[in-house]
N, CA, C and O atoms as a Tripos MOL2 file, in Angstrom:
@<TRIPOS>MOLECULE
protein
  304   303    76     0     0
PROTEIN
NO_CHARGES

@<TRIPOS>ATOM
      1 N          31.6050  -15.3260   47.7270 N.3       1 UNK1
      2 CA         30.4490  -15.4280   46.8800 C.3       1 UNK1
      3 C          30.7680  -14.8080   45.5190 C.2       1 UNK1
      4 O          31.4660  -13.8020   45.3910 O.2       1 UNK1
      5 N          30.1970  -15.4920   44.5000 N.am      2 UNK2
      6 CA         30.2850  -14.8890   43.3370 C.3       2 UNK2
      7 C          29.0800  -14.5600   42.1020 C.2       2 UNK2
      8 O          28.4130  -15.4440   41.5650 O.2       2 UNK2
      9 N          29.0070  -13.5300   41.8880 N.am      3 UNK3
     10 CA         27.6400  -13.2940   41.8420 C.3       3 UNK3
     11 C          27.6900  -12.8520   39.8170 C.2       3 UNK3
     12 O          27.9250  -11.6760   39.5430 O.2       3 UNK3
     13 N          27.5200  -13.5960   38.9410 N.am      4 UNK4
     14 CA         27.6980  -13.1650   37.4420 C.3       4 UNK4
     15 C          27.0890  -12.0360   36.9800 C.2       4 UNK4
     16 O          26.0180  -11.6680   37.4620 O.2       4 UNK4
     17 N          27.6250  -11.4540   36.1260 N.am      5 UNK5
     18 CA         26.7450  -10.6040   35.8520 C.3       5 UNK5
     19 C          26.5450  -10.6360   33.9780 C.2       5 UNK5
     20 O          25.7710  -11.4430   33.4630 O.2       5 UNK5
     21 N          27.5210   -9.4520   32.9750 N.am      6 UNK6
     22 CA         27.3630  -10.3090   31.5260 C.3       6 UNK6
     23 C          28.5160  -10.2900   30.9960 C.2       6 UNK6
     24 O          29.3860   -9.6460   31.5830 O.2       6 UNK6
     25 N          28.8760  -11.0370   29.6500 N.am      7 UNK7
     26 CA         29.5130  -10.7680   29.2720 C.3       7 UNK7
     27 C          31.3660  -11.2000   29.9650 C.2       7 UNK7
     28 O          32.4380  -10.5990   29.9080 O.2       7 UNK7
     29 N          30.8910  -12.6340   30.6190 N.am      8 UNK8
     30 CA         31.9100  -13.0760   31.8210 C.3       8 UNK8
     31 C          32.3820  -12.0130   32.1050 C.2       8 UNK8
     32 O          33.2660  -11.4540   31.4550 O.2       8 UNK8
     33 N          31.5160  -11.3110   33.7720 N.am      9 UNK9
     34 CA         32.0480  -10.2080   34.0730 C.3       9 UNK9
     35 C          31.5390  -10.7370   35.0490 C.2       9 UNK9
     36 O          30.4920  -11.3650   34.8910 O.2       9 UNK9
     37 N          32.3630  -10.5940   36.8240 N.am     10 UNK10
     38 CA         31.5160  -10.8910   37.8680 C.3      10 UNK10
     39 C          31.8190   -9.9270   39.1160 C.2      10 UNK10
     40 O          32.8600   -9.2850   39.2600 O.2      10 UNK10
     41 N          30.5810   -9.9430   40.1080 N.am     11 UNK11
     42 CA         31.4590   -9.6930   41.1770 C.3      11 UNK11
     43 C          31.4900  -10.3070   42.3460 C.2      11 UNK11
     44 O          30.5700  -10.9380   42.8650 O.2      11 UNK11
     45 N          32.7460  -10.0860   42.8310 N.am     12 UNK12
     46 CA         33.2060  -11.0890   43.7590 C.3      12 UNK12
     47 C          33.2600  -10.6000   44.9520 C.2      12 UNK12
     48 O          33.8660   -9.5450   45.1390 O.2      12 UNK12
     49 N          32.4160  -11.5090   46.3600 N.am     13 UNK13
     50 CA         32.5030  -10.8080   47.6610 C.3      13 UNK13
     51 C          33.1880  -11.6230   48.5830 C.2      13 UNK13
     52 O          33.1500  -12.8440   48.4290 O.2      13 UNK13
     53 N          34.0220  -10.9480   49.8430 N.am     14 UNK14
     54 CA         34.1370  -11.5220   51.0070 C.3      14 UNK14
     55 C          33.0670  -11.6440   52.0630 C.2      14 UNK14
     56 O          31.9290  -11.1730   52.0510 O.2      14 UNK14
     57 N          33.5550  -12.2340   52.8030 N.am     15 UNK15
     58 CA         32.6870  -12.3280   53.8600 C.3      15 UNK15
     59 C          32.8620  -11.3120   55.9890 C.2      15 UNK15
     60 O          33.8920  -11.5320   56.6260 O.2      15 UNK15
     61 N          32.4160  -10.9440   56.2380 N.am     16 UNK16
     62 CA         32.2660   -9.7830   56.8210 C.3      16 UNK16
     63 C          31.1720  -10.1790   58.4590 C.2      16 UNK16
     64 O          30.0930  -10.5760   58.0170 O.2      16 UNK16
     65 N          31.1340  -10.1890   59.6710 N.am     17 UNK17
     66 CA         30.3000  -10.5530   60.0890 C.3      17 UNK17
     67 C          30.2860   -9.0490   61.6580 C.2      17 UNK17
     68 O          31.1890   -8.6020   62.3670 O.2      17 UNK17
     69 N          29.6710   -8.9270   61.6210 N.am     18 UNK18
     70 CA         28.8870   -7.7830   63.0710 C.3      18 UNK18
     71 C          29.0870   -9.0180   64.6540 C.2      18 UNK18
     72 O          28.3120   -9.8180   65.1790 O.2      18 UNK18
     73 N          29.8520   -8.7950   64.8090 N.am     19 UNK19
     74 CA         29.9260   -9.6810   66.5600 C.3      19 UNK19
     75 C          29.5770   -8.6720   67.2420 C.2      19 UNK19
     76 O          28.6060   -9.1360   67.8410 O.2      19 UNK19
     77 N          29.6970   -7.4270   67.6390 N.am     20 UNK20
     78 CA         29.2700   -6.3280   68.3650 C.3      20 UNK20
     79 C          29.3520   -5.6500   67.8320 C.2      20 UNK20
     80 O          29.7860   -5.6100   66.6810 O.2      20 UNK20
     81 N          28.5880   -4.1080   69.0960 N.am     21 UNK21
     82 CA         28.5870   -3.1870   68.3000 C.3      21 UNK21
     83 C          29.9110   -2.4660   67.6660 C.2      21 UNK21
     84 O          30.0360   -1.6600   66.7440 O.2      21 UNK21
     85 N          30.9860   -3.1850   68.6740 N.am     22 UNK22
     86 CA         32.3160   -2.0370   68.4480 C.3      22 UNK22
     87 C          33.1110   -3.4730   67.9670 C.2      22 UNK22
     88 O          34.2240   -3.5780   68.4830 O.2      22 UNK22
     89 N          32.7250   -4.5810   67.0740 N.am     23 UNK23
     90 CA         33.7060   -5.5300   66.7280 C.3      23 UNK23
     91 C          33.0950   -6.1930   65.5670 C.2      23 UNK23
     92 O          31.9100   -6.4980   65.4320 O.2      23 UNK23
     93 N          34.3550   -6.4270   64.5070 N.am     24 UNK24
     94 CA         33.9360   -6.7500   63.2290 C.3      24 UNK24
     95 C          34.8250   -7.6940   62.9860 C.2      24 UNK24
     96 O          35.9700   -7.3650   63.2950 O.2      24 UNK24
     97 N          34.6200   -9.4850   62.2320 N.am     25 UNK25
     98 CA         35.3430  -10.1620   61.6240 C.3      25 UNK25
     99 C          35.0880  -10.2610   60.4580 C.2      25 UNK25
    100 O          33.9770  -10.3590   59.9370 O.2      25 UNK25
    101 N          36.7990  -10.2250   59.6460 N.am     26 UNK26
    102 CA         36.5290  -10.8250   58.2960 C.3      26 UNK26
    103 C          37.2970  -11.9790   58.1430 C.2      26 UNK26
    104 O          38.4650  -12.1400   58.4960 O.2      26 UNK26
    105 N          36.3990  -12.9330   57.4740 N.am     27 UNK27
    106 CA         36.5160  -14.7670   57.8000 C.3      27 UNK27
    107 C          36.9350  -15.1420   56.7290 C.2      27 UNK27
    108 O          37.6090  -16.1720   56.7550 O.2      27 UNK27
    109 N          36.6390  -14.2690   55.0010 N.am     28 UNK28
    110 CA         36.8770  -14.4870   53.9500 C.3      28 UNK28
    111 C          37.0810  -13.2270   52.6960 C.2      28 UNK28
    112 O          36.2210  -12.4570   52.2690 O.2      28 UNK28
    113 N          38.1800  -13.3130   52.3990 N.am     29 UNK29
    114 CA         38.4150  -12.1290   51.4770 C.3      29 UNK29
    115 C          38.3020  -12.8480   50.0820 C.2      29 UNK29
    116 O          38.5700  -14.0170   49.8030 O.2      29 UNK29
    117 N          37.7120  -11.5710   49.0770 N.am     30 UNK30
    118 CA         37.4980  -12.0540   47.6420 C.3      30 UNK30
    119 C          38.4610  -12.8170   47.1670 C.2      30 UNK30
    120 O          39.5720  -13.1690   47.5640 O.2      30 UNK30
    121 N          37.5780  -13.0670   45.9030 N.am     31 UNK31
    122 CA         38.8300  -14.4970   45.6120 C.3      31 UNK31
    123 C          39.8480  -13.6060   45.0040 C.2      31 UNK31
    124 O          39.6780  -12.5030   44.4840 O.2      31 UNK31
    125 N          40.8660  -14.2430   45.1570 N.am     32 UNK32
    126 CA         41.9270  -13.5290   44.4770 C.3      32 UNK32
    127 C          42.7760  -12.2710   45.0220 C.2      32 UNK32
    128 O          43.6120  -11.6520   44.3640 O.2      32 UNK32
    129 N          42.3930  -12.0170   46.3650 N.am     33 UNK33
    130 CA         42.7200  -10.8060   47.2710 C.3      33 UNK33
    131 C          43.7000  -11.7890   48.1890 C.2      33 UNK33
    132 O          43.5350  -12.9800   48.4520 O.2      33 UNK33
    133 N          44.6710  -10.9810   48.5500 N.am     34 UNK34
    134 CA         45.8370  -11.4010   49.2260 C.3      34 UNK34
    135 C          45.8530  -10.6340   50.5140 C.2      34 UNK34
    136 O          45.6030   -9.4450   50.3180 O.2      34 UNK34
    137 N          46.0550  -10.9180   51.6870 N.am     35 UNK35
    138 CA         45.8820  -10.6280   52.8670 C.3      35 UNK35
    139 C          46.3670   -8.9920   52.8660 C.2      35 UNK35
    140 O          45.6830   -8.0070   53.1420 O.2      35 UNK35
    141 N          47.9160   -9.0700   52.4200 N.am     36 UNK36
    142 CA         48.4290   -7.7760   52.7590 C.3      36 UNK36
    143 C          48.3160   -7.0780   51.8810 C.2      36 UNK36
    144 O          49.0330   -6.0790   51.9290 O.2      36 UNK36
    145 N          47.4850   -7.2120   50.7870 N.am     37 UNK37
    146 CA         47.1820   -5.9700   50.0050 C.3      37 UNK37
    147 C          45.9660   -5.6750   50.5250 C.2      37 UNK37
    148 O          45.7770   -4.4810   50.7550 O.2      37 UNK37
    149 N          44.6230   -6.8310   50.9060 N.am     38 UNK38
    150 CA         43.7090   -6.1250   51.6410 C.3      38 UNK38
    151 C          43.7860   -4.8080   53.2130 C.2      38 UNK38
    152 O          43.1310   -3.8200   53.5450 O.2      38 UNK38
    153 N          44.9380   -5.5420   53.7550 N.am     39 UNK39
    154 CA         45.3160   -4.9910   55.2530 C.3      39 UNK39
    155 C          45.8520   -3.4110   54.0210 C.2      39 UNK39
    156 O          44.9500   -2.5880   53.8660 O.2      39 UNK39
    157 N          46.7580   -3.2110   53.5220 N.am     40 UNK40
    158 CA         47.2620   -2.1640   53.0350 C.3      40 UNK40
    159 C          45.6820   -0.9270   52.1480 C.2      40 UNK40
    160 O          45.3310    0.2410   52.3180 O.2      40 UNK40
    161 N          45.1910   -2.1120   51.2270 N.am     41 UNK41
    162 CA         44.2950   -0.9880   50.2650 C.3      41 UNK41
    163 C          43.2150   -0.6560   51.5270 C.2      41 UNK41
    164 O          42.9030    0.5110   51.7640 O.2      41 UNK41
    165 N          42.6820   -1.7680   52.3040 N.am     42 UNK42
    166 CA         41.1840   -1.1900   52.9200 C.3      42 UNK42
    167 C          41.0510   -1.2170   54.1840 C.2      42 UNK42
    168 O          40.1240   -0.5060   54.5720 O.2      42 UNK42
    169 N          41.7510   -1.8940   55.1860 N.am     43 UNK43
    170 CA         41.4850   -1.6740   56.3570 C.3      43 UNK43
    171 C          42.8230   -0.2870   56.4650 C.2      43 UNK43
    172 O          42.3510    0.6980   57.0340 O.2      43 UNK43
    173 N          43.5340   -0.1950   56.2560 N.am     44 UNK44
    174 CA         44.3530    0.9950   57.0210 C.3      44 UNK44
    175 C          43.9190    2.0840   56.2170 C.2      44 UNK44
    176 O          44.4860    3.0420   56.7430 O.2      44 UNK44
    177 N          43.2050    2.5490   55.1890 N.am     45 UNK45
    178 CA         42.7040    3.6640   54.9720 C.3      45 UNK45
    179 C          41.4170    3.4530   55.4880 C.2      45 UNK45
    180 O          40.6370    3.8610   54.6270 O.2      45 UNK45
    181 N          40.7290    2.9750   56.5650 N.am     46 UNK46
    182 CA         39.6250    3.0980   57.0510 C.3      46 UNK46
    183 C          40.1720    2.8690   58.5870 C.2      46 UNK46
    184 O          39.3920    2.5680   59.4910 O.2      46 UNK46
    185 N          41.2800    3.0040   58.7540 N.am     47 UNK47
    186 CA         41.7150    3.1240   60.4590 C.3      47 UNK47
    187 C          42.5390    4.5180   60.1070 C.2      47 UNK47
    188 O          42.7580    5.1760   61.1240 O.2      47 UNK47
    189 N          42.8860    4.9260   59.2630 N.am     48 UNK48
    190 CA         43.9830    6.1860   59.3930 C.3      48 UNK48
    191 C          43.2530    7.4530   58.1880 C.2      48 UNK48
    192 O          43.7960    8.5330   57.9560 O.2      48 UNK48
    193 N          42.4030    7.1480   57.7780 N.am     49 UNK49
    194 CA         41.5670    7.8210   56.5170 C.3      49 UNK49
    195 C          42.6560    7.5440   55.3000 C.2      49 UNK49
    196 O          43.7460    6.9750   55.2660 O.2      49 UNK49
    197 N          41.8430    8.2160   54.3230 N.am     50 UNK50
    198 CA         42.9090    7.5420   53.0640 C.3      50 UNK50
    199 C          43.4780    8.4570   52.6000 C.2      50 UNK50
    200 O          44.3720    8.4090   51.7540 O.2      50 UNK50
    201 N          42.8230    9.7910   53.3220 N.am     51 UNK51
    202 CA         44.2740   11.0280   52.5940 C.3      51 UNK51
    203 C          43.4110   12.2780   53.7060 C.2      51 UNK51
    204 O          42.4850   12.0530   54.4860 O.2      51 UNK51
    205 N          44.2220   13.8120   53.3740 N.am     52 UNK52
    206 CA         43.5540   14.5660   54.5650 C.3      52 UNK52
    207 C          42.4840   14.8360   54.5090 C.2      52 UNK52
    208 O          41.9980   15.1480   55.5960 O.2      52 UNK52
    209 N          41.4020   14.8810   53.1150 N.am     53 UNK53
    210 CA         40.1630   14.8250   53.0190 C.3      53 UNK53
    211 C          39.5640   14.2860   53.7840 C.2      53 UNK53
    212 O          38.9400   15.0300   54.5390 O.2      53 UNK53
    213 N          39.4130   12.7610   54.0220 N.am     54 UNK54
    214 CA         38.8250   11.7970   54.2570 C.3      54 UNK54
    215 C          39.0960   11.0880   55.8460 C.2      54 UNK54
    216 O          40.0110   10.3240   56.1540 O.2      54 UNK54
    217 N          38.2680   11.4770   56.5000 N.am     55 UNK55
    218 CA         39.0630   10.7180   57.6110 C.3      55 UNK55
    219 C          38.8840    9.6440   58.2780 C.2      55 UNK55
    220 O          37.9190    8.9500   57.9590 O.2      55 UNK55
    221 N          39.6240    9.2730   59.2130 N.am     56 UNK56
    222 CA         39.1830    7.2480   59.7460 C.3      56 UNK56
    223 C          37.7750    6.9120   59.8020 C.2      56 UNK56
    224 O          37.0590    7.6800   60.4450 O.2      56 UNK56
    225 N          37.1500    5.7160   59.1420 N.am     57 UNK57
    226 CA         36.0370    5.9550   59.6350 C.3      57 UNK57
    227 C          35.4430    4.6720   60.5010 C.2      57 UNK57
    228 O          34.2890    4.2700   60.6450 O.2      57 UNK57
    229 N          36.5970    4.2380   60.9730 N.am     58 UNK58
    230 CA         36.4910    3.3020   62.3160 C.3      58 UNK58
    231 C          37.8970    3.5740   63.4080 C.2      58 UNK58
    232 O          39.0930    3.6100   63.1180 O.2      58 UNK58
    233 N          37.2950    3.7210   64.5860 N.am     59 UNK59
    234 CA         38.0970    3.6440   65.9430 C.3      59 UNK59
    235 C          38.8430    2.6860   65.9070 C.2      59 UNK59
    236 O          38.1670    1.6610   65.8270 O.2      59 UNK59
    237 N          40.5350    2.3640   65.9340 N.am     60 UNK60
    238 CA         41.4790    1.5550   66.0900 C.3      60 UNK60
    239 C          41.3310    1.0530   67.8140 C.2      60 UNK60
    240 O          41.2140    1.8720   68.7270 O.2      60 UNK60
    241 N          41.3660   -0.4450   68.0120 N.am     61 UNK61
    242 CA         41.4410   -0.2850   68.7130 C.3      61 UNK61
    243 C          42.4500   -1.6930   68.7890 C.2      61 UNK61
    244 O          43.5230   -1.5350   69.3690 O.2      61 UNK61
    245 N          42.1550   -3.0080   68.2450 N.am     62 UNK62
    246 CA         43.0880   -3.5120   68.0020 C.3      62 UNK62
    247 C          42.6260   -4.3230   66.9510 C.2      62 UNK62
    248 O          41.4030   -4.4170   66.8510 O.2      62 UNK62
    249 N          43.5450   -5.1190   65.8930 N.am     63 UNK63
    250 CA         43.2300   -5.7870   65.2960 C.3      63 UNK63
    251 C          44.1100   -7.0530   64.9020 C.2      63 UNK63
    252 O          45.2410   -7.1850   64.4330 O.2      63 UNK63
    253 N          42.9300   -8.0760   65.3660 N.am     64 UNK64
    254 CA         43.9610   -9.2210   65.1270 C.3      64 UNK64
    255 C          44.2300   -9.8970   64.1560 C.2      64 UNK64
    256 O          43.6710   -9.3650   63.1970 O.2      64 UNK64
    257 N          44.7880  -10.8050   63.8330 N.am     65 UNK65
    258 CA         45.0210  -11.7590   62.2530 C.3      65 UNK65
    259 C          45.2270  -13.0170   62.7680 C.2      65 UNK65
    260 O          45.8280  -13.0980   63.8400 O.2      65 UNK65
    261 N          44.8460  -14.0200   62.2130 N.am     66 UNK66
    262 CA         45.0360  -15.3850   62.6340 C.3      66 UNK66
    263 C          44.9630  -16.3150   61.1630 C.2      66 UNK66
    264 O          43.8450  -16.4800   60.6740 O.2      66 UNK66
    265 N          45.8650  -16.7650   60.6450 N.am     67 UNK67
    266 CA         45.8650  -17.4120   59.6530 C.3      67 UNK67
    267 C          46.4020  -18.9140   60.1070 C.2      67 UNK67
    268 O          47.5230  -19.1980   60.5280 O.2      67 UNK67
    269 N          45.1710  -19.8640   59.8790 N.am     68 UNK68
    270 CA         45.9810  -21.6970   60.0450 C.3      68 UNK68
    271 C          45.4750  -21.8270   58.7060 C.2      68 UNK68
    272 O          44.5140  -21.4880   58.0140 O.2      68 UNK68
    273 N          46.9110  -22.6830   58.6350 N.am     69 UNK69
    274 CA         46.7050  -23.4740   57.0280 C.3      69 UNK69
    275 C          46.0350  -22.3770   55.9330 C.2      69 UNK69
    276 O          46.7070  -21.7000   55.1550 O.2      69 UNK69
    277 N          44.4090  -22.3450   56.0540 N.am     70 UNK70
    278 CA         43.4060  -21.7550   54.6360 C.3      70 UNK70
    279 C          42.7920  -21.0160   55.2180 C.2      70 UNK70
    280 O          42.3460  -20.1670   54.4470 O.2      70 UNK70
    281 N          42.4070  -20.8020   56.5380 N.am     71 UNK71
    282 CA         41.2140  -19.9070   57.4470 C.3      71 UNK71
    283 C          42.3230  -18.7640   57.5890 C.2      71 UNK71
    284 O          43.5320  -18.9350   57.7440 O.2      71 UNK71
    285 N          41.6810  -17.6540   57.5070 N.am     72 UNK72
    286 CA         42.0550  -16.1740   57.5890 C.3      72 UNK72
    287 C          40.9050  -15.7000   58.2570 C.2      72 UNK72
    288 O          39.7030  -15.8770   58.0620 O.2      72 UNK72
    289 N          41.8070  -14.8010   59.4180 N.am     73 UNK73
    290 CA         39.9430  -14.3610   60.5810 C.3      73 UNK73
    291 C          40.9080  -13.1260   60.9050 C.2      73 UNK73
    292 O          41.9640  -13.1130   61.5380 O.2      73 UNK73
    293 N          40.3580  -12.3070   60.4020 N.am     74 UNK74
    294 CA         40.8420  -10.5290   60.8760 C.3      74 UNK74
    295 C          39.2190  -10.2840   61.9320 C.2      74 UNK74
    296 O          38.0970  -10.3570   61.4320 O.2      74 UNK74
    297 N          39.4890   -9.9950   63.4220 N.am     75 UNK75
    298 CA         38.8570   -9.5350   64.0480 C.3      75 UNK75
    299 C          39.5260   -7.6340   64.4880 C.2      75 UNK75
    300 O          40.6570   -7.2040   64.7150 O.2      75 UNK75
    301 N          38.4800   -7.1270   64.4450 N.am     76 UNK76
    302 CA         38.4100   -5.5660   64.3320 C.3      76 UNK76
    303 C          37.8000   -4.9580   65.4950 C.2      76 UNK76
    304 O          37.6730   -3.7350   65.5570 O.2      76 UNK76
@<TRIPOS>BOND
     1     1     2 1
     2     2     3 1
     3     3     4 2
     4     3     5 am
     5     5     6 1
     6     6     7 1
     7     7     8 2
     8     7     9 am
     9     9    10 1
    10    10    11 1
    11    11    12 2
    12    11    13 am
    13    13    14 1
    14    14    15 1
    15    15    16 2
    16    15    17 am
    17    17    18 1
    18    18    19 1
    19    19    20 2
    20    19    21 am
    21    21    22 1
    22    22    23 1
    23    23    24 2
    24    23    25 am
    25    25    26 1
    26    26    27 1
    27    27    28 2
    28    27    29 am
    29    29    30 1
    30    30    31 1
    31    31    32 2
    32    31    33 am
    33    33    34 1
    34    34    35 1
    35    35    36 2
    36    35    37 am
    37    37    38 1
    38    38    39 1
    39    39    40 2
    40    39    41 am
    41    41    42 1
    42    42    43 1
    43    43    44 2
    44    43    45 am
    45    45    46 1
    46    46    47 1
    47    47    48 2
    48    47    49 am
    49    49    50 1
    50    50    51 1
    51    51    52 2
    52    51    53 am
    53    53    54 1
    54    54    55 1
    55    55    56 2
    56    55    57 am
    57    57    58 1
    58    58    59 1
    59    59    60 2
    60    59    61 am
    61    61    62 1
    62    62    63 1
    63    63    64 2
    64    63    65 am
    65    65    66 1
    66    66    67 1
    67    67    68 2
    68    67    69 am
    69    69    70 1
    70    70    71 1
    71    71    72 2
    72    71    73 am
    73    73    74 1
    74    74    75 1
    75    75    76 2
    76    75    77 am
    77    77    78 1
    78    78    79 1
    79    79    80 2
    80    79    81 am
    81    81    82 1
    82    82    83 1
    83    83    84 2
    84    83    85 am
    85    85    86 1
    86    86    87 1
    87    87    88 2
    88    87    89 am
    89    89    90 1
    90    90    91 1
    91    91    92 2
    92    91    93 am
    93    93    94 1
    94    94    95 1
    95    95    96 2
    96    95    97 am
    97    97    98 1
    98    98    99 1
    99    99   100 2
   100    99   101 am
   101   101   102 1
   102   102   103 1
   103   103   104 2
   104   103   105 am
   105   105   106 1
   106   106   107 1
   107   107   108 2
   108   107   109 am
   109   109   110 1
   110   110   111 1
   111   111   112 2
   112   111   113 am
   113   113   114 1
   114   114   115 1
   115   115   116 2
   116   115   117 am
   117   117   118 1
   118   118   119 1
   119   119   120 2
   120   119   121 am
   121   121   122 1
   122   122   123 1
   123   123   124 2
   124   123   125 am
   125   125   126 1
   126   126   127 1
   127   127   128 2
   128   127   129 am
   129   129   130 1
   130   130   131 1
   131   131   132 2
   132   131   133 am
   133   133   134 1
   134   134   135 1
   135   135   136 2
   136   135   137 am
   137   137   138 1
   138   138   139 1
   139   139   140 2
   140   139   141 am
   141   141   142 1
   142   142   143 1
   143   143   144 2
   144   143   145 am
   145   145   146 1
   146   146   147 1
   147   147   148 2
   148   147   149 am
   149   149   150 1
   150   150   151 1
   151   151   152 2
   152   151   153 am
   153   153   154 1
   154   154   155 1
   155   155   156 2
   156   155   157 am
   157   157   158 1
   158   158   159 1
   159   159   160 2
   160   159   161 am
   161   161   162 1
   162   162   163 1
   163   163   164 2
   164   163   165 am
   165   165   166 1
   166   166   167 1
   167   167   168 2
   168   167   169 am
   169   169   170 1
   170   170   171 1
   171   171   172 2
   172   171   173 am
   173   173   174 1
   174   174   175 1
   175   175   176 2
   176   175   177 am
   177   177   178 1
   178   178   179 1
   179   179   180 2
   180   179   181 am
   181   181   182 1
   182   182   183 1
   183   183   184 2
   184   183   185 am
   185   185   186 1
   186   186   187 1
   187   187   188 2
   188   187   189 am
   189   189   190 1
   190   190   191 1
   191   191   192 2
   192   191   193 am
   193   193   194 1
   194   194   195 1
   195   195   196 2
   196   195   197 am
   197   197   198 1
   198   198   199 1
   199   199   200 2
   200   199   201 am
   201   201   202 1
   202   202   203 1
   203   203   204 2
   204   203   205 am
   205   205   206 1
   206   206   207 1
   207   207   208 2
   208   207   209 am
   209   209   210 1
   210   210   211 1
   211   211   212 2
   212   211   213 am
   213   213   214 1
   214   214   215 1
   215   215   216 2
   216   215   217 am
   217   217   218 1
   218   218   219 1
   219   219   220 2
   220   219   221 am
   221   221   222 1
   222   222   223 1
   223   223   224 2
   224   223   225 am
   225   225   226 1
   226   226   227 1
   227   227   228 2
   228   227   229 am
   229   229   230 1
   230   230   231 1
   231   231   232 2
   232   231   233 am
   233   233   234 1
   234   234   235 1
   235   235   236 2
   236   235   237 am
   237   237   238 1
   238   238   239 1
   239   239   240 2
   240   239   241 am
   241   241   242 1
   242   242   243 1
   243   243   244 2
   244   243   245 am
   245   245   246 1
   246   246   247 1
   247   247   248 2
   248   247   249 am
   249   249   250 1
   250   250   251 1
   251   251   252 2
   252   251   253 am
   253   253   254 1
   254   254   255 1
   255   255   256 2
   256   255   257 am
   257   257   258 1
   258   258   259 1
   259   259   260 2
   260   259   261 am
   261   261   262 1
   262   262   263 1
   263   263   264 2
   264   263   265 am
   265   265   266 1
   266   266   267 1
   267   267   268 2
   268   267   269 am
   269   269   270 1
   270   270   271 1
   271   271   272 2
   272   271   273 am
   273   273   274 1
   274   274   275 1
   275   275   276 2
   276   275   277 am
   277   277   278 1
   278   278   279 1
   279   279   280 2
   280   279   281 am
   281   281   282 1
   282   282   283 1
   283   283   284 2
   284   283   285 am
   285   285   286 1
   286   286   287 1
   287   287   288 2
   288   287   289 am
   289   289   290 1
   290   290   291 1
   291   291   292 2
   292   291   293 am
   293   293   294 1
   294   294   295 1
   295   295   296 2
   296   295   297 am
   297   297   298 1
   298   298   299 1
   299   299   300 2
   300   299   301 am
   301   301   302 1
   302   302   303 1
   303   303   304 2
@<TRIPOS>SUBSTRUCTURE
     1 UNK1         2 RESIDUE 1 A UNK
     2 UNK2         6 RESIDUE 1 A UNK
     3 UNK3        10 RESIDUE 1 A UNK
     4 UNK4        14 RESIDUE 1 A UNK
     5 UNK5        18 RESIDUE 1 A UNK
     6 UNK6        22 RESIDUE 1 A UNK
     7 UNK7        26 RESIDUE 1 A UNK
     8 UNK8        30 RESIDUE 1 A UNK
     9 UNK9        34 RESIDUE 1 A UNK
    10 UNK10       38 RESIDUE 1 A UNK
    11 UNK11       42 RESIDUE 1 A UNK
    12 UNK12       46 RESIDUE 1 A UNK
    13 UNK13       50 RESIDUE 1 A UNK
    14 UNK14       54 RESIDUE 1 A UNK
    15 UNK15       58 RESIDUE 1 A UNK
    16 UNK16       62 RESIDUE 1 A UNK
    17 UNK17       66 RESIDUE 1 A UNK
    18 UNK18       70 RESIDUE 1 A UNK
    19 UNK19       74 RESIDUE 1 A UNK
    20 UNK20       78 RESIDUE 1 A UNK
    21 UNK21       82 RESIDUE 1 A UNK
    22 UNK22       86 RESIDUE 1 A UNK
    23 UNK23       90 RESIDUE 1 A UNK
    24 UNK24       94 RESIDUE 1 A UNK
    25 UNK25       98 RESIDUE 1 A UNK
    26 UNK26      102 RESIDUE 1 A UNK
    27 UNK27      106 RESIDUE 1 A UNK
    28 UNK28      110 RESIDUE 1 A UNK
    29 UNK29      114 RESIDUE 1 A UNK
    30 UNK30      118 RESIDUE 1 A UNK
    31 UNK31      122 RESIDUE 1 A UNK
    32 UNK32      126 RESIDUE 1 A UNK
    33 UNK33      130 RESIDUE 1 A UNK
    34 UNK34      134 RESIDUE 1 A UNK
    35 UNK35      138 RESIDUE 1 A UNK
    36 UNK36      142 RESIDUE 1 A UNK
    37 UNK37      146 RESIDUE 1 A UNK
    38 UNK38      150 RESIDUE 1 A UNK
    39 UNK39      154 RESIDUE 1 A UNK
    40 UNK40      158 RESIDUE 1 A UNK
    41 UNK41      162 RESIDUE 1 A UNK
    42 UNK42      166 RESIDUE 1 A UNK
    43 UNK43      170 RESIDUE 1 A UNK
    44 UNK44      174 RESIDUE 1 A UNK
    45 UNK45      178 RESIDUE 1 A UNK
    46 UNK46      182 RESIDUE 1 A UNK
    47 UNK47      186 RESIDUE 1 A UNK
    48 UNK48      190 RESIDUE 1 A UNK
    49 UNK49      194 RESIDUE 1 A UNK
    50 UNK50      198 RESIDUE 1 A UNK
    51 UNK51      202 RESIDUE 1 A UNK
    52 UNK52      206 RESIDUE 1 A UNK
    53 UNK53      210 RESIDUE 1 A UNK
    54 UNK54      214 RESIDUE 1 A UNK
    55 UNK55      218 RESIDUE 1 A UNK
    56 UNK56      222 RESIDUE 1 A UNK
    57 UNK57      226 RESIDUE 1 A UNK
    58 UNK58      230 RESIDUE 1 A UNK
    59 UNK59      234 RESIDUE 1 A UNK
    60 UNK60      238 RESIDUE 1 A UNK
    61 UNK61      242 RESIDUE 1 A UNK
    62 UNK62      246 RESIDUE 1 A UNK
    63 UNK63      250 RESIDUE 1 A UNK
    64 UNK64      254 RESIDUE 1 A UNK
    65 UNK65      258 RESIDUE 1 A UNK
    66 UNK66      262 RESIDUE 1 A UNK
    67 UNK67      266 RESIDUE 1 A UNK
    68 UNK68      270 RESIDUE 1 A UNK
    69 UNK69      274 RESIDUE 1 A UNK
    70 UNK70      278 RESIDUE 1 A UNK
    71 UNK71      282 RESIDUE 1 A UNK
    72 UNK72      286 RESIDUE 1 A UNK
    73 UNK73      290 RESIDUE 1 A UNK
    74 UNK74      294 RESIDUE 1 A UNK
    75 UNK75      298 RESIDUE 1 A UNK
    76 UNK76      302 RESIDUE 1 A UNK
């Protein structure tokens, strides 16, 4: 989704969905986001915290990746 704001300035969302309480898919990452920089900047500092301050703030338990062709589905 892309949502304008001014001054061609926008912001841009993925998509994110609640399957349970302990399971999360993401079906669509912002435009312009590349799988393994998302897996690197935001899911592994939210499975390992992002420094000793801060700590995990989801339970690892497994996470899968499935990429055909254009569909990208990270289940959590």
């Amino acid at each position: 989704m892309v949502e304008p704001l001014v001054d061609k300035k926008y912001i841009i969302y993925g998509e994110i969905s609640i399957i349970s309480d302990n399971k999360l898919e993401i079906t669509e990452l912002p435009i312009g986001t590349w799988t393994q920089t998302y897996k690197e900047s935001v899911l592994e500092p939210m499975l390992h915290g992002a420094n000793d301050k801060t700590p995990p703030s989801i339970m690892y338990v497994s996470i899968k990746f499935c990429c055909i062709f254009w569909t990208i589905r990270w289940k959590i």
